[in-house]
C-alpha positions in Angstrom: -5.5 1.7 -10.8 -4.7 -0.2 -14.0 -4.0 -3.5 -14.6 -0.9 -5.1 -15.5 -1.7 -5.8 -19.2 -3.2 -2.6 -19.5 -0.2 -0.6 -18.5 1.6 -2.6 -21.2 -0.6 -1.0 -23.5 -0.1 2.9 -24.8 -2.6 5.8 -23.7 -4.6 5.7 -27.2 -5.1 2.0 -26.7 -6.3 2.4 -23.5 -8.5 4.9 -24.6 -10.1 2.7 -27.2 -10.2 -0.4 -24.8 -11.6 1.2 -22.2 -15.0 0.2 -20.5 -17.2 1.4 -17.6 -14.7 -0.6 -15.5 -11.9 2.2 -16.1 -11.4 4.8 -13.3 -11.8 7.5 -15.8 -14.4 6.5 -18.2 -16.4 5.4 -15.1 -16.1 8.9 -13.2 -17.1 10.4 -16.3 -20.4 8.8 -16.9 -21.5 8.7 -13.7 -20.5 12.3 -12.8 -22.1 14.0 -15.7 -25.2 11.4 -15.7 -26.6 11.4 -11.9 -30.2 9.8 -12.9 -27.6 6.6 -13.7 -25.4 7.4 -10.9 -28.5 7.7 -8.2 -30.2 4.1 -9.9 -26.7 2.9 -9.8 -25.9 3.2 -5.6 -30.0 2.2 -5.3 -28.4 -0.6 -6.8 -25.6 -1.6 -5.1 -27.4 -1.0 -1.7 -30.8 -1.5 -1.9 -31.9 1.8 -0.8 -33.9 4.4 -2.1 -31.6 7.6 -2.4 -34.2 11.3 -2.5 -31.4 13.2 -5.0 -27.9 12.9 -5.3 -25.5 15.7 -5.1 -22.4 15.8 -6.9 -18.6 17.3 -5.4 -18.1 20.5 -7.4 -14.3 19.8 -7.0 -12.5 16.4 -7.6 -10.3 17.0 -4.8 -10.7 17.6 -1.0 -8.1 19.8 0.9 -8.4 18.9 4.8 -5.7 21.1 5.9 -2.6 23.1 4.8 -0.2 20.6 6.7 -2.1 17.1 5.1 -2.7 16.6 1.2 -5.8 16.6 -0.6 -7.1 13.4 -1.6 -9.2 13.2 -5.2 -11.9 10.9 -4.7 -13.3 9.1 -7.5 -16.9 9.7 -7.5 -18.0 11.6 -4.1 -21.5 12.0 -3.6 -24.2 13.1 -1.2 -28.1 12.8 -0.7 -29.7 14.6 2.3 -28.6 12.5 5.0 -25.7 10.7 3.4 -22.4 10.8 1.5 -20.8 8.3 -0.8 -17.2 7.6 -2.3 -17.5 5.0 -5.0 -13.8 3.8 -6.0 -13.5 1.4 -9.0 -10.1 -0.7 -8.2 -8.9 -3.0 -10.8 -6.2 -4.6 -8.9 -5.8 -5.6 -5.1 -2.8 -2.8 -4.1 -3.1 -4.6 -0.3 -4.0 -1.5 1.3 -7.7 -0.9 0.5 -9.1 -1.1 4.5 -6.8 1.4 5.2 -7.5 3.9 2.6 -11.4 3.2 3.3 -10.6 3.9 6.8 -8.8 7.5 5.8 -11.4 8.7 3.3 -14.1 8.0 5.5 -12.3 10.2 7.6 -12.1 12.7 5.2 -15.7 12.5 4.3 -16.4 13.3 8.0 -14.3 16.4 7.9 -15.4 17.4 4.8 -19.0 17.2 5.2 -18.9 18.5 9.2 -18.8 22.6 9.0 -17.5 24.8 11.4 -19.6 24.9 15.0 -22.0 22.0 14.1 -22.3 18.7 16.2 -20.8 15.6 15.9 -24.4 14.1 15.5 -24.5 16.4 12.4 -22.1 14.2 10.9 -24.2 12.3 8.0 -24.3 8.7 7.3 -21.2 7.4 5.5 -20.4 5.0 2.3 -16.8 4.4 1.2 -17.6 1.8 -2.0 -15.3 -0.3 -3.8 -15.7 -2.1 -6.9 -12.7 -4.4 -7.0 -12.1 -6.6 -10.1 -10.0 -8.5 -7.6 -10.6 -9.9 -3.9 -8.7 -7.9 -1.6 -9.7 -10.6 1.4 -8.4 -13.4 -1.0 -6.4 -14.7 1.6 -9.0 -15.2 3.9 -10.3 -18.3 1.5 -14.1 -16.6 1.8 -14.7 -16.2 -1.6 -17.7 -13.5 -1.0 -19.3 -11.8 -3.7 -19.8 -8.1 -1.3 -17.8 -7.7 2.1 -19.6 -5.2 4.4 -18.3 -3.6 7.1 -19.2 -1.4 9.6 -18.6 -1.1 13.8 -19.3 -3.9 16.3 -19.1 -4.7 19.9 -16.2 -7.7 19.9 -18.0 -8.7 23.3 -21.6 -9.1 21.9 -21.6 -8.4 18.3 -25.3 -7.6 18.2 -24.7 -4.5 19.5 -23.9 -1.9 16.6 -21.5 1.5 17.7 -23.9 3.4 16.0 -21.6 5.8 14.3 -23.5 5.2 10.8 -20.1 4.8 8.6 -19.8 1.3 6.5 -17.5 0.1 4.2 -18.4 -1.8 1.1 -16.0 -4.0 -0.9 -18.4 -5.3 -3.7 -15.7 -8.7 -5.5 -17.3 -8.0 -9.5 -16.4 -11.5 -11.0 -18.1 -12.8 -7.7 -21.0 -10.9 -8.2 -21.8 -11.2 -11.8 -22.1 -14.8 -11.2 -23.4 -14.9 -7.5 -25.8 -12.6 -6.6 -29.1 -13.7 -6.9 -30.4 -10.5 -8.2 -30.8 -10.0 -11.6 -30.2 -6.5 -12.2 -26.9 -6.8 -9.9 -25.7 -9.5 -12.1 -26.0 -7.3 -14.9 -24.4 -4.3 -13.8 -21.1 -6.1 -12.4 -20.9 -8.6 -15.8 -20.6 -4.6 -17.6 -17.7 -4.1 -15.2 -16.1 -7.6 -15.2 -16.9 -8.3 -18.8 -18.1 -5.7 -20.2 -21.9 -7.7 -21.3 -25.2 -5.8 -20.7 -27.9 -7.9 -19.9 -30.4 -4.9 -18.3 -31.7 -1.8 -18.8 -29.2 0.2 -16.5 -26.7 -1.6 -18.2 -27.5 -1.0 -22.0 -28.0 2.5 -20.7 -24.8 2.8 -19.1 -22.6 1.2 -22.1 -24.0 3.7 -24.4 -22.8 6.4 -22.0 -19.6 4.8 -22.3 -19.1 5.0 -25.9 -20.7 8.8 -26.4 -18.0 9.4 -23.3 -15.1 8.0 -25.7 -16.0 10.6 -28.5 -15.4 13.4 -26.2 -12.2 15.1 -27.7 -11.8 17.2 -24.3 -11.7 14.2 -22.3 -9.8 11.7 -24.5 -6.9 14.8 -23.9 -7.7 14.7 -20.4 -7.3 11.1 -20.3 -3.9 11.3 -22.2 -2.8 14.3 -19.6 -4.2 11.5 -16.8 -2.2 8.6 -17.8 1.1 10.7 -18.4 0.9 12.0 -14.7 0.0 8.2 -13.9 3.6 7.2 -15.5 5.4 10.1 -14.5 4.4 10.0 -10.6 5.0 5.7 -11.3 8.7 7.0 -12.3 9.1 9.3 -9.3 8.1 6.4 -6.9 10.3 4.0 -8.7 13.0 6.0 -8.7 12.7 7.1 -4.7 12.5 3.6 -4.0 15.4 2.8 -5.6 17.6 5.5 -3.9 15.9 4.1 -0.6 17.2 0.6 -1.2 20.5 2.3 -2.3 20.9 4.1 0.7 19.6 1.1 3.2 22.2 -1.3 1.0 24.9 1.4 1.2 24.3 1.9 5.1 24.2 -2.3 5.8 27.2 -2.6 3.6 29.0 0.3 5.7 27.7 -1.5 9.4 28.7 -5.0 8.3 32.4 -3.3 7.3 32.4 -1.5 10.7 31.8 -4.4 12.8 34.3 -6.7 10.5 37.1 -4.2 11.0 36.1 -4.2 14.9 36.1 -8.0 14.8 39.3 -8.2 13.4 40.6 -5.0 15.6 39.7 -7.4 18.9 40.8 -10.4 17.8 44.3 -8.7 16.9 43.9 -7.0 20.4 43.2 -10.2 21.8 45.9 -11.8 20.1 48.6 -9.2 21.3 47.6 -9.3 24.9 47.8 -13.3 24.8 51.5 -12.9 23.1 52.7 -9.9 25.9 51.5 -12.9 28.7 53.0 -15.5 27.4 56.3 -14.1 27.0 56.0 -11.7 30.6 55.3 -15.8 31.7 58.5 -16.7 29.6 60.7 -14.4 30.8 59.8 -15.2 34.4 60.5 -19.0 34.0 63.8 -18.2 32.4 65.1 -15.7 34.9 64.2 -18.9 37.3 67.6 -20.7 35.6 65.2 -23.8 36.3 64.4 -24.4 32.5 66.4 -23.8 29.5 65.7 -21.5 26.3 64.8 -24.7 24.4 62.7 -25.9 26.6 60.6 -23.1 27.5 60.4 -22.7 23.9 59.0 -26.2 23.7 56.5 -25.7 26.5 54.7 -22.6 25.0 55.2 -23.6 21.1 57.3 -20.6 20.2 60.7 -20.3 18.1 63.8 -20.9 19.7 65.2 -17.8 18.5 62.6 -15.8 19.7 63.3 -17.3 23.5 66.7 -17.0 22.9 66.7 -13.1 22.2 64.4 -13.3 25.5 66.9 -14.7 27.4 69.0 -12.1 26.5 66.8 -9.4 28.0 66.8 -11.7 31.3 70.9 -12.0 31.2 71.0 -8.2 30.6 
């Protein structure tokens, strides 16, 4: 995801601008460098990963009724499997899609006739540039997750999946590691202040003078805009259609308003004069005075009364 001054910008000065902290210069780096990539997630987790494994496609197919999904950088050690997702704004939906990858993963990574204790250990990552729990006031610099029992919350479910929603502003300037600091000031402001980290900006700017991938990039950020358009435009027809639909129920139940009120009206007009007529054919009141009594024109008792002498 870009940010909102960065769309403003064209693909070229993207390209030019961009730091380890954009979705394609990061996959790059870390998918063609895994020594980086493994220090990287020893990193972020503090644990010590044997080898990493990287996806030999960018995109995993579940089935031929549900769309792929392209991961940003999945990964795998003997035992475990990561998704690392760089997010530079807060698109209000990140637990769910964590939830739905790591369901992926699980399918992905469980074959045919194994057990569900086969299933390995699961990561979904996110390094947000924003806080996606903002409105929860917590102000943390990493948010894990991972299954509880509500009743005793010492009690883990045991399925070995966790979420991980690392805030980088927060953590360049609150964790107490060093090396941590580092690595998240190169994605929230693009300063090295480590080895990993000079390391890592270097692989950025060899990564920019890669012809084949500055096309790719251009080819990425047209699809971006035109799938952008798409959506826009589908929305809009949405909102047509819902405005169009409102606008034809509010006209349907106007006209029925005014259809009973008229209805309502008519039936109070036929009573009043079937009462009219009655009192006249009485001889007890006179055409003026009945038209009096029930606030109706004289001539149109009078023309009554003529039905009545009839």
């Amino acid at each position: 995801m870009q940010s909102q001054n960065s769309r403003e910008l064209t693909p070229e000065q993207k390209w030019k601008q961009a730091t380890l902290a954009n979705n394609f210069i990061f996959y790059k780096v870390m998918r063609h460098h895994p020594a980086e990539c493994k220090e990287m997630l020893e990193l972020l987790l503090g644990i010590k990963v044997d080898r990493i494994e990287m996806s030999n496609e960018e995109t995993i197919d579940v089935d031929f009724t549900s769309k792929g999904i392209r991961l940003d950088l999945y990964v795998s050690d003997s035992d475990r499997v990561f998704d690392i997702e760089i997010q530079a704004t807060d698109t209000g939906e990140l637990p769910q899609r964590a939830r739905y990858y790591q369901g992926i993963m699980d399918v992905d990574t469980l074959a045919t006739g194994q057990t569900y204790d086969s299933l390995k250990e699961s990561h979904v990552i996110f390094l947000c540039m924003e806080d996606p729990f903002k409105q929860l006031r917590k102000g943390l610099p990493v948010y894990t997750f991972e299954n509880l029992c509500r009743e005793d919350t010492t009690v883990p479910l045991g399925d070995r999946t966790y979420k991980h929603f690392f805030i980088a502003p927060n953590c360049a300037t609150m964790l107490k590691d060093a090396d941590q600091k580092a690595f998240f000031g190169l994605l929230a402001e693009n300063k090295t202040g480590s080895l990993l980290t000079d390391r890592l900006k270097g692989l950025v700017e060899a990564a920019k003078q890669n012809s084949q991938w500055r096309m790719q990039f251009m080819t990425w950020e047209q699809s971006i805009k035109e799938e952008a358009q798409i959506r826009a435009k589908d929305i809009a027809i949405d909102m047509a259609q819902d405005m169009a639909q409102d606008m034809a129920e509010k006209l349907a139940q106007d006209m029925a308003q005014d259809m009973a009120q008229d209805m309502a009206q008519d039936m109070a007009k036929e009573t009043i004069l079937a009462t009219a007529r009655r009192i006249l054919a009485t001889g007890k009141l006179s055409a003026q005075e009945v038209a009096d009594s029930f606030q109706l024109p004289l001539a149109e008792i009078q023309a009554l009364n003529a039905t009545v002498s009839a």
